[in-house]
N, CA, C and O atoms as CSV, one atom per row, in Angstrom:
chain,resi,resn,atom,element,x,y,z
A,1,UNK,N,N,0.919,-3.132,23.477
A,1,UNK,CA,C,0.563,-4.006,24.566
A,1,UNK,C,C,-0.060,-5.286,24.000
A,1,UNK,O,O,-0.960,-5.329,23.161
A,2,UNK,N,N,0.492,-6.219,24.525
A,2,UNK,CA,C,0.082,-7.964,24.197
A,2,UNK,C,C,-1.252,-8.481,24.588
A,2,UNK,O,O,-1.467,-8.585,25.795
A,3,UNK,N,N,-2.143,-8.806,23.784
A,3,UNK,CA,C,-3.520,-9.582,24.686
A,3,UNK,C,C,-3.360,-9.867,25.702
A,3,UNK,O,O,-2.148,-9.855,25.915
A,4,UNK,N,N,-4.141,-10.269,26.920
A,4,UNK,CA,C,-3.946,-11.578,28.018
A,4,UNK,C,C,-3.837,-12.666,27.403
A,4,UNK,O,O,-3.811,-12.827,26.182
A,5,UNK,N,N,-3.749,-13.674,28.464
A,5,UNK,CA,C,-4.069,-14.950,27.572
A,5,UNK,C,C,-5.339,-15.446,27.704
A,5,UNK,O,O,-5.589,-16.457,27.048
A,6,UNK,N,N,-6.186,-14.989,28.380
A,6,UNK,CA,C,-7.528,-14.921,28.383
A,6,UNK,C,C,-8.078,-15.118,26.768
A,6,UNK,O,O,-8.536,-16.040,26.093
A,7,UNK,N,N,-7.662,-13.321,26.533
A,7,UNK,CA,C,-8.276,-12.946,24.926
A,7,UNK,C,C,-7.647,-13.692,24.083
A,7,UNK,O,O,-8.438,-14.123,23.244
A,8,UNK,N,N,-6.210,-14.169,23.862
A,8,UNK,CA,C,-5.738,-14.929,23.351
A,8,UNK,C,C,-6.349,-16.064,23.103
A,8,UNK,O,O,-6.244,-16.567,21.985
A,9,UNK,N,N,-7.015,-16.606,23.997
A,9,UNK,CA,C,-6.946,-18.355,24.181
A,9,UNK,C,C,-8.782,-18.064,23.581
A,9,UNK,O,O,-9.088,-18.909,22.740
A,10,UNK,N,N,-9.620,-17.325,23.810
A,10,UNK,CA,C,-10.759,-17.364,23.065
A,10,UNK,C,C,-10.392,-17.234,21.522
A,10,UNK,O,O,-10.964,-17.924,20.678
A,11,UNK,N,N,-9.159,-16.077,21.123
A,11,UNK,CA,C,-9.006,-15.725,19.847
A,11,UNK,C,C,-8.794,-17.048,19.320
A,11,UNK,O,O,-9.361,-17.474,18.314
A,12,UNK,N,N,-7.953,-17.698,20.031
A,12,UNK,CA,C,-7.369,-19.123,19.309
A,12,UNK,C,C,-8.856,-19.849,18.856
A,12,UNK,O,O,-9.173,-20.287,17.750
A,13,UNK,N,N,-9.410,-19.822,19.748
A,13,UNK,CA,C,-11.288,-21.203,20.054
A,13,UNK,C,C,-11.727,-20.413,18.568
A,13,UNK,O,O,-12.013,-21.116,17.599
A,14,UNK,N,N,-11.753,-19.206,18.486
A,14,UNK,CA,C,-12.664,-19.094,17.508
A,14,UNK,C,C,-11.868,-19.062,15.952
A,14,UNK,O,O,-12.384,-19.539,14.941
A,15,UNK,N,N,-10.889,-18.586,15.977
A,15,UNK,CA,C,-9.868,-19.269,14.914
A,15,UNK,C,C,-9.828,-20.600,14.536
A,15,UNK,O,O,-9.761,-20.795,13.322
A,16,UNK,N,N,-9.850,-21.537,15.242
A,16,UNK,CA,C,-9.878,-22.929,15.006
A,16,UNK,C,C,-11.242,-23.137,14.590
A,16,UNK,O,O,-11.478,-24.120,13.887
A,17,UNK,N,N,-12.359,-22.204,14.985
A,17,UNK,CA,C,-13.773,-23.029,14.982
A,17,UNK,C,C,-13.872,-22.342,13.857
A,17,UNK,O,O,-14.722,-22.971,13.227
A,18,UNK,N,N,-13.373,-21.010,12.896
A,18,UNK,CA,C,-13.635,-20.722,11.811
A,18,UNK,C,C,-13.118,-22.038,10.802
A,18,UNK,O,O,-13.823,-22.648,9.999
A,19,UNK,N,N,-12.021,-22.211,11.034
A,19,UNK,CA,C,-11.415,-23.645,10.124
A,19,UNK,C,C,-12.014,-24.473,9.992
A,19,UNK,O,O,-12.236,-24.912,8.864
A,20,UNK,N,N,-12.615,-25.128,11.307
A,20,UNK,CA,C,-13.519,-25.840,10.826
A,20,UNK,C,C,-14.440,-25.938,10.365
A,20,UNK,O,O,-14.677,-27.018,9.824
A,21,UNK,N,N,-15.333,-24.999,10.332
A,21,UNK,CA,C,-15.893,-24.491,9.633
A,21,UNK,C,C,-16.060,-24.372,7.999
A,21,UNK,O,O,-17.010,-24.755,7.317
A,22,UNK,N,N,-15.082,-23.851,7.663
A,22,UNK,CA,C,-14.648,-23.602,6.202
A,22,UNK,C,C,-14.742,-24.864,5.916
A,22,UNK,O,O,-15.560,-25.304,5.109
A,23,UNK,N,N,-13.537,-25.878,6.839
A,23,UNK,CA,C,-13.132,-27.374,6.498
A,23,UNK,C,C,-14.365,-28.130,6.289
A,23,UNK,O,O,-14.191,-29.074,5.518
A,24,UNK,N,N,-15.982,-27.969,6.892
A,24,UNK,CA,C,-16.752,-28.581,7.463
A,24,UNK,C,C,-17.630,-28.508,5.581
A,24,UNK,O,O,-18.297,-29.442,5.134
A,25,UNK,N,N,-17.318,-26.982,4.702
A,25,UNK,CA,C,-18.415,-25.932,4.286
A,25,UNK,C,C,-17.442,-26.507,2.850
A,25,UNK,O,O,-17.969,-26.687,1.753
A,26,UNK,N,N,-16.012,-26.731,3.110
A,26,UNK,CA,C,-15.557,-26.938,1.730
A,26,UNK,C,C,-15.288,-28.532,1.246
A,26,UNK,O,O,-14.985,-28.877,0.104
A,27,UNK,N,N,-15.511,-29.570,2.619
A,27,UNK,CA,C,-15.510,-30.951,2.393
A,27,UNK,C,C,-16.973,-31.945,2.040
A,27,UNK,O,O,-17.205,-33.143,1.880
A,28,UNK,N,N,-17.635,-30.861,2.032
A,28,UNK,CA,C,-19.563,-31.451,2.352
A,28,UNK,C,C,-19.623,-32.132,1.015
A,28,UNK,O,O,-19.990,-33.306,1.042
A,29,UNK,N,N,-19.274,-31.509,-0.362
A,29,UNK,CA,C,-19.615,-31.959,-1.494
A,29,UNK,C,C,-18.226,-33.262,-2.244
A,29,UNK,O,O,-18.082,-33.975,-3.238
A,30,UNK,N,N,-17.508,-32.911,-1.007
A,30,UNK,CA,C,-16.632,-33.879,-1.761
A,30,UNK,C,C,-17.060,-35.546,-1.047
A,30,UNK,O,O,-16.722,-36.630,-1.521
A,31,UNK,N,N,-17.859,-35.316,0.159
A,31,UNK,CA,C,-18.427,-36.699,1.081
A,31,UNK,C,C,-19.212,-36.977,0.534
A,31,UNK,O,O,-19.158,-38.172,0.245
A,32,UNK,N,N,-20.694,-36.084,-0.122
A,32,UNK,CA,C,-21.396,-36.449,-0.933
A,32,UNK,C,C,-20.908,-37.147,-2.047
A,32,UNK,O,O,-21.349,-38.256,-2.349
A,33,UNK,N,N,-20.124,-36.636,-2.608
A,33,UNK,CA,C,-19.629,-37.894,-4.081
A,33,UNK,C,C,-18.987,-38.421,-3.515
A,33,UNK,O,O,-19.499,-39.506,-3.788
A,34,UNK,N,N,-18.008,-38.741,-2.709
A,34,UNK,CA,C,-17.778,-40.116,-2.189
A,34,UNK,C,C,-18.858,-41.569,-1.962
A,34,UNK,O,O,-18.715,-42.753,-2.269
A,35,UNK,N,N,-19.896,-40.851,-1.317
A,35,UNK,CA,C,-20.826,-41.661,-0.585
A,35,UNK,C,C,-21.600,-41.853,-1.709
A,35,UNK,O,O,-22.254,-42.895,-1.715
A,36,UNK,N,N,-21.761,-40.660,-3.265
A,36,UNK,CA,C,-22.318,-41.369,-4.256
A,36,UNK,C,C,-21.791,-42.454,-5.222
A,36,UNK,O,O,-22.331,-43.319,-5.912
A,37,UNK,N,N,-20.570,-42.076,-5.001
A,37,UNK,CA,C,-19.843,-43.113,-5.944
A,37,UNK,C,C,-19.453,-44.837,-5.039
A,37,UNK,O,O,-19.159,-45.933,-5.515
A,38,UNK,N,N,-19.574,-44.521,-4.065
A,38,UNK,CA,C,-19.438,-45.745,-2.979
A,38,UNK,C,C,-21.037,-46.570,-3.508
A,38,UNK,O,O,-21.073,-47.767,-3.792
A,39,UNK,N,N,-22.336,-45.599,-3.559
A,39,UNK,CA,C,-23.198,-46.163,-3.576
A,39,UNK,C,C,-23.527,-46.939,-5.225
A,39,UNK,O,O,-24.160,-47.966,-5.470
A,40,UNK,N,N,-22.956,-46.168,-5.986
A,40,UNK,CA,C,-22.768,-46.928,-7.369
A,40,UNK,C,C,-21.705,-47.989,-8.064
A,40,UNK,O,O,-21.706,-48.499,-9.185
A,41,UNK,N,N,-20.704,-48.127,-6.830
A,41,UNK,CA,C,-19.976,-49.298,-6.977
A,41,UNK,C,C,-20.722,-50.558,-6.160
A,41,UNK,O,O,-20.769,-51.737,-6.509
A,42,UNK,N,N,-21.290,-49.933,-4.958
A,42,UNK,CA,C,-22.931,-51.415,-4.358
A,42,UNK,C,C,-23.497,-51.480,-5.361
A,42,UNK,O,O,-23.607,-52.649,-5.729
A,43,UNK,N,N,-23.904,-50.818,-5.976
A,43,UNK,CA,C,-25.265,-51.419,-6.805
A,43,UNK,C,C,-24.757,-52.094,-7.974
A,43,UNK,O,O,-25.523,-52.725,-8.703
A,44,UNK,N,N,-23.163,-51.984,-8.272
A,44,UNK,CA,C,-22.678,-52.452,-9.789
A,44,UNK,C,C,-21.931,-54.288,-8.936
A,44,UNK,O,O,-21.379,-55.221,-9.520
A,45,UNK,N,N,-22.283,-54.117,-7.359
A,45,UNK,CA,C,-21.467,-55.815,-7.061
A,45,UNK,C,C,-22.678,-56.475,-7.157
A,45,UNK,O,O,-23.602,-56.231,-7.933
A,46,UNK,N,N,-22.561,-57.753,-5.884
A,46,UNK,CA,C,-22.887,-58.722,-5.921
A,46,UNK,C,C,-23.872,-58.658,-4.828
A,46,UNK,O,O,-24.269,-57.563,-4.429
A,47,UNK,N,N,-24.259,-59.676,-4.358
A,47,UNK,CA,C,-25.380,-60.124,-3.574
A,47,UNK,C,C,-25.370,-59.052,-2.291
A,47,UNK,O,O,-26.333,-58.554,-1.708
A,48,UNK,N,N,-24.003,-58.883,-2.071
A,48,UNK,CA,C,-23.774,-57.712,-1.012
A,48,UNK,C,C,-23.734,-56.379,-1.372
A,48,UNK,O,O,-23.953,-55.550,-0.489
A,49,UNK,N,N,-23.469,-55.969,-2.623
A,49,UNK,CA,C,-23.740,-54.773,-2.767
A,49,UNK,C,C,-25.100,-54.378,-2.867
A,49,UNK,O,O,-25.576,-53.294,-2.531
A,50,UNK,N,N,-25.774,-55.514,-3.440
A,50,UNK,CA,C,-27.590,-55.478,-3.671
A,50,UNK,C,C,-27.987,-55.212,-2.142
A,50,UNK,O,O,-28.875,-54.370,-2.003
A,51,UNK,N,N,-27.633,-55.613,-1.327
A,51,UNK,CA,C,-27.992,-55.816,0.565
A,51,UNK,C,C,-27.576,-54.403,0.537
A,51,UNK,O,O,-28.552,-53.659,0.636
A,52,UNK,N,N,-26.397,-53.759,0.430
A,52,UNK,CA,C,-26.150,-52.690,0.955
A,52,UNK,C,C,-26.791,-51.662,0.699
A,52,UNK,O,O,-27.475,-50.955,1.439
A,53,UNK,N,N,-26.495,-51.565,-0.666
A,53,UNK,CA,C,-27.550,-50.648,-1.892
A,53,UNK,C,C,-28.925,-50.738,-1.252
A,53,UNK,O,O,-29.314,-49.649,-0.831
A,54,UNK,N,N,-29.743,-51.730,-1.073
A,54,UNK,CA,C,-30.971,-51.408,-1.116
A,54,UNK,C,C,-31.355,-50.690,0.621
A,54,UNK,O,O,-32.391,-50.103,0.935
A,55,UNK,N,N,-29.841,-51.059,1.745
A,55,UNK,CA,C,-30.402,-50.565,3.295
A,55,UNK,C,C,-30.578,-49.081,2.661
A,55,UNK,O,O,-31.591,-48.382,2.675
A,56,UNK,N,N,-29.007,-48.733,1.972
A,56,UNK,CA,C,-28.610,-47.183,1.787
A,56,UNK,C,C,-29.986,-46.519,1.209
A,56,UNK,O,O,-30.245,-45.375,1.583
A,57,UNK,N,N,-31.086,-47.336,0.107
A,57,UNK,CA,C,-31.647,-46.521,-0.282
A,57,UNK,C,C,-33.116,-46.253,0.526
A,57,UNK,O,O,-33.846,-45.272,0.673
A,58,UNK,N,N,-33.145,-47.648,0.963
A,58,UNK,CA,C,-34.642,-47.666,2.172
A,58,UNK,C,C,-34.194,-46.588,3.164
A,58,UNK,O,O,-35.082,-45.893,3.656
A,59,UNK,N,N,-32.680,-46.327,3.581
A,59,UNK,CA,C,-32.647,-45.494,4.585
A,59,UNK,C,C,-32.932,-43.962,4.188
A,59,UNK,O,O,-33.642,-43.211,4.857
A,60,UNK,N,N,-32.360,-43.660,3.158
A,60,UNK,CA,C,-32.934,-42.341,2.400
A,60,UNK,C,C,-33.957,-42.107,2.045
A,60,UNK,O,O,-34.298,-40.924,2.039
A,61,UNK,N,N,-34.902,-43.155,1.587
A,61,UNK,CA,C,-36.458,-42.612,1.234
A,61,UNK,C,C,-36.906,-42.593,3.012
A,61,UNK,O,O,-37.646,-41.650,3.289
A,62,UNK,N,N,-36.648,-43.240,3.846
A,62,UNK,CA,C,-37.456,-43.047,5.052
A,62,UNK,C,C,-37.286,-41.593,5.916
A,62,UNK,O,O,-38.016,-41.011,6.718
A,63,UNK,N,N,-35.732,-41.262,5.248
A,63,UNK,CA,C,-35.659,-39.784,5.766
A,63,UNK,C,C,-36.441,-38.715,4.613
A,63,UNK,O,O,-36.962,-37.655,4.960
A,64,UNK,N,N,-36.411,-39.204,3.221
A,64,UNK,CA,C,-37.515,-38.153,2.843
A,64,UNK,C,C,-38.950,-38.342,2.988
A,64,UNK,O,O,-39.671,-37.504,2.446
A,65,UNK,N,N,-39.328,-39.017,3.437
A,65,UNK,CA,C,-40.697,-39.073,3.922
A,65,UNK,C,C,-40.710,-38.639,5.474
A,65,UNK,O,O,-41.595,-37.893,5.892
A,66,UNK,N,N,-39.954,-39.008,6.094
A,66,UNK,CA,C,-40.176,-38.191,7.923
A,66,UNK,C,C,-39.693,-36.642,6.847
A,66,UNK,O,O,-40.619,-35.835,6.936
A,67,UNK,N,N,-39.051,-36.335,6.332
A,67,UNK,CA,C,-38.998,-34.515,6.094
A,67,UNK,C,C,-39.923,-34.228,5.598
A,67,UNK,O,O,-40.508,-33.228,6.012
A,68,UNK,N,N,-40.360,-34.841,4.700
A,68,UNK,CA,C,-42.083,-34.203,3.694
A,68,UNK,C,C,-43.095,-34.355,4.741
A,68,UNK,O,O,-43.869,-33.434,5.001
A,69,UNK,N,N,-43.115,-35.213,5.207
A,69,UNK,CA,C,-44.827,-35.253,6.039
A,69,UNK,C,C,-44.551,-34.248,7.010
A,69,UNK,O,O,-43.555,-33.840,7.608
A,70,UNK,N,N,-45.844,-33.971,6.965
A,70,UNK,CA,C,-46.009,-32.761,7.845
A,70,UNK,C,C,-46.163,-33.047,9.435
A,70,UNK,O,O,-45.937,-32.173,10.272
A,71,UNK,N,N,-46.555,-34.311,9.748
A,71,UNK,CA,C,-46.226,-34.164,11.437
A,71,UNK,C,C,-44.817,-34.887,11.313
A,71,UNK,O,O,-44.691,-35.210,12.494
A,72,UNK,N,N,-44.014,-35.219,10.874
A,72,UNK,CA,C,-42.627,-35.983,10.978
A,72,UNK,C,C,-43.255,-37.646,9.937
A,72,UNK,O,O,-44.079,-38.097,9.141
A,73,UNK,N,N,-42.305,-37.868,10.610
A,73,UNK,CA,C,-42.368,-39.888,10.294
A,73,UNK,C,C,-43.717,-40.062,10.682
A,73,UNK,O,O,-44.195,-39.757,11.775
A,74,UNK,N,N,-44.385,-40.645,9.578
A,74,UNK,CA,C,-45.450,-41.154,9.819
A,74,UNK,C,C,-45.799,-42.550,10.490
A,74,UNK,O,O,-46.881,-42.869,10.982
A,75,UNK,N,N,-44.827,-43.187,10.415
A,75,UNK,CA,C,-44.949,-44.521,10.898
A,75,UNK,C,C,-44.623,-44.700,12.391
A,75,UNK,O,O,-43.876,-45.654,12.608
A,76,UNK,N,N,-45.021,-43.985,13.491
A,76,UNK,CA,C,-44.781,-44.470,14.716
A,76,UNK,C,C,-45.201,-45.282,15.739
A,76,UNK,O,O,-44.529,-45.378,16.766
């Protein structure tokens, strides 16, 4: 006897949401070196990579300081 398509059509939702998943779990480190090597071709240009480079890195120390402090972002 054949599923409904009820059970079917959840089997499908969670089949797809495992993929992505995996897709989500096996692409994480390849965005990270993208986004590191993006950030070391800014810092190797010009007046604009210096602009970019320095938002990218003010924006990362401001997220490790709202994660370390203990009530959040200190600056509100």
């Amino acid at each position: 006897m054949l599923p409904g398509p009820e059970l079917t059509g959840r089997m499908l939702k969670l089949g797809l949401a495992a993929i992505a998943d995996l897709a989500a779990v096996l692409l994480t480190p390849v965005v990270w070196l993208a986004l590191w090597l993006l950030l070391q071709w800014m810092m190797a240009g010009g007046y604009v990579g210096a602009i970019l480079s320095s938002m990218f890195l003010s924006a990362g120390r401001v997220v490790l300081v709202g994660a370390a402090h203990p009530a959040g972002y200190p600056y509100r």
